[in-house]
N, C-alpha and C positions, 0 to 999 in steps of 0.2 A: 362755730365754724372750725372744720382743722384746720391742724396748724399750716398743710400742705396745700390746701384751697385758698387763705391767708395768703402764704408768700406769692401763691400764682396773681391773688386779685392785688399784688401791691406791687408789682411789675410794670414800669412804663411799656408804651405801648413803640414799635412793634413785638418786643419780647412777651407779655402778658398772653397775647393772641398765640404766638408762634409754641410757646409753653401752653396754652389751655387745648391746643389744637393738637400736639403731640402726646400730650397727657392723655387725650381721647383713643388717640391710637394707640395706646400702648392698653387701657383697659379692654378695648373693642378686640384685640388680637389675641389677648395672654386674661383672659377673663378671672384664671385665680392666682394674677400677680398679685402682692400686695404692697400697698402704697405707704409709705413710711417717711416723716420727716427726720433726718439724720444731718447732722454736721451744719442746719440750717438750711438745707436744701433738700428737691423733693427725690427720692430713689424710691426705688421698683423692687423687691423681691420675689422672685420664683422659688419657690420650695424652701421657704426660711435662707436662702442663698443672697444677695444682691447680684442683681442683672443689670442695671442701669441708672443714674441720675441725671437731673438736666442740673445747669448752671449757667449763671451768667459770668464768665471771668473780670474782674478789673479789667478798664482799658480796652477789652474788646467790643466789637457792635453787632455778637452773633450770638445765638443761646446754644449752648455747647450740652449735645447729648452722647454720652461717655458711658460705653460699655467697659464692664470691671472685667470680664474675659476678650476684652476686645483682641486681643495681642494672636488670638488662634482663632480669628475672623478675617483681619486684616489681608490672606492671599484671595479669600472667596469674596471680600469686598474690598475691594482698593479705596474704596472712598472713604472709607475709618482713617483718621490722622493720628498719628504717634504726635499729640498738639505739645508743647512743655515736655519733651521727653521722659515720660511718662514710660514706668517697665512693665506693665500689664494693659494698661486703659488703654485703648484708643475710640475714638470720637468722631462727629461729625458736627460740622462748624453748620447754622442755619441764621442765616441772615431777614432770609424773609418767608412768608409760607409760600410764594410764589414760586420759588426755588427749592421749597422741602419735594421731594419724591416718595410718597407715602406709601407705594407699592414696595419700591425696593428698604424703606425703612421695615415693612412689615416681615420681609425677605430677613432682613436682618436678626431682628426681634425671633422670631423663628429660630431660625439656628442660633443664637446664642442660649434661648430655652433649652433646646435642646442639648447642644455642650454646657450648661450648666446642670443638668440631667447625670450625666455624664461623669460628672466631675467630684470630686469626695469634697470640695473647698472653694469658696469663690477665689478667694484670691492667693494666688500660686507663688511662694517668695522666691522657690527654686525652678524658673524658668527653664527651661533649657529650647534652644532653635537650633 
């Protein structure tokens, strides 16, 4: 088994579900992402770049999927959270699949592919807004 199949099947539930279910959508949308386990958690690469990981935080009751370019997302999606003030990432908090919006995540996935296309580096140290 990978190691990123692993961390999914050892997820209480409903975070197991809400991760196996977004995991789905992110191969189903970006067919040559690749799946990588990193820093013990599962992330996404587009183009040898990183595009996304899911996480469960300590202490919270949501499974937190965090885009590494989120920061030049955030006016075209308001629902990306600057969560932990965080100077690149921003994320969406998912509590239940009830509540995930799989059209507009896939909205999302899209154009961050796309600006990571774009981009010479996933992650930008010199910001500028």
């Amino acid at each position: 088994m990978k190691p990123v199949e692993e961390y999914l099947l050892n997820q209480r539930e409903p975070y197991q579900s809400i991760m196996l279910h977004v995991r789905n959508v992110i191969l189903k949308t970006l067919p040559n992402v690749e799946e990588k386990y990193n820093y013990g958690i599962p992330f996404y690469h587009y183009n040898k770049k990183p595009l996304c990981y899911m996480n469960i935080l300590k202490g919270t009751n949501f499974v937190d999927i965090a885009f590494v370019q989120g920061v030049f997302l955030e006016r075209d999606f308001p629902e990306l959270k600057d969560y932990n003030k965080r100077k690149q990432v921003r994320s969406i908090q998912i509590k239940s699949l009830e509540e995930f919006n799989e059209l507009q995540f896939v909205d999302i996935l899209k154009e961050a592919s796309i600006l990571l296309d774009k981009s010479r580096k996933a992650w930008n140290p010199k910001i500028k807004f």
